[in-house]
N, C-alpha and C positions, 0 to 999 in steps of 0.2 A: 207656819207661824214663826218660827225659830230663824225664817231667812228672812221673813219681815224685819222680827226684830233685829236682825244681824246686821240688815242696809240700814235701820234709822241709825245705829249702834257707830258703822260706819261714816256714814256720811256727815253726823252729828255729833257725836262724843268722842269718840276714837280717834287717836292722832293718825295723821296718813299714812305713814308707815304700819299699821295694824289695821289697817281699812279694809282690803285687799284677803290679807289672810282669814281674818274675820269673816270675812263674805262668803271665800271659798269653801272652809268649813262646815260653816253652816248648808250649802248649798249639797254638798255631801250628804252631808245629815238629813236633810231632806230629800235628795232622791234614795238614801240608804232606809230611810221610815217607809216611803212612801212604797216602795218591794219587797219590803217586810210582808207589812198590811197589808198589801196584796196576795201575796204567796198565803197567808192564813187564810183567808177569806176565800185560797179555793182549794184547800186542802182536804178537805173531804166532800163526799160524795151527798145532796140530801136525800133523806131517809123517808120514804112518805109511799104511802101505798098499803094493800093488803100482803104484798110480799115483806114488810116488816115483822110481820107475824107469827113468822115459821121459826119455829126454833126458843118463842117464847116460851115463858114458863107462865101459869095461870093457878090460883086456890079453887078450887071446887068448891060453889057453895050450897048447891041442890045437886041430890045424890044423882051420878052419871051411869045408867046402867039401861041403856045404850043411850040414851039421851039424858041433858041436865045444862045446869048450867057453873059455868066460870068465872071467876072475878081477875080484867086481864088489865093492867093500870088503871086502876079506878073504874073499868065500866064493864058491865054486866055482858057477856055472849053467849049464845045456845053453844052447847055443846056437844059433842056424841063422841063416847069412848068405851070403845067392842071391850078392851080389858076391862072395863066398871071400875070408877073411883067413887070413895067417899066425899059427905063434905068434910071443906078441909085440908083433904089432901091438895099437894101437888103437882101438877099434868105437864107436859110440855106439846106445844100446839105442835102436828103435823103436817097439817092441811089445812086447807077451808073450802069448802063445801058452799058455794053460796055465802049466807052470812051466819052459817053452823062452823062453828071452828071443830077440825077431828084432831081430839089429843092419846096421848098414852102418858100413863104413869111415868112420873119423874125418877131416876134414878141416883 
């Protein structure tokens, strides 16, 4: 956009002698935007899968002794934890089991 506007800038308002500089500039600025924007866009890895899950932390809502369940960003999952938690408490997922998340107490 900025080297659009830079050519009408040039070729139309701008006296000749700033035509030129004008242009190049801009043309800078846009390949300098334009590997910006890029380089973010692949700067991390995405996140998705049942392996985002390890390492979560989850509130206990039905008491876990050896089974129960968790509230793990907004959604409910079976859970089993050999230590026993209350509800409530805090867990941090270990594993998963199928679609049983196995936690322990948070420390």
């Amino acid at each position: 956009m900025i080297l659009i506007i830079a050519v009408f800038l040039g070729l139309y308002v701008l006296p000749q002698s700033w035509a030129v500089p004008v242009i190049a500039v801009a043309a800078v600025v846009e390949v300098g935007e334009t590997i910006f924007w890029w380089w973010f866009s692949r700067r991390g890895k995405a996140k998705v899968g049942a392996e985002t899950l390890l390492g979560a932390t989850a509130v206990v809502v039905s008491v876990c002794r050896p089974l129960g369940q968790v509230k793990l960003d907004g959604e409910l999952w079976q859970a089993r934890c050999e230590d026993g938690a209350d509800a409530g408490e805090t867990v941090r997922v270990t594993a998963l089991d199928g679609l049983t998340l196995v936690v322990e107490p948070a420390t």
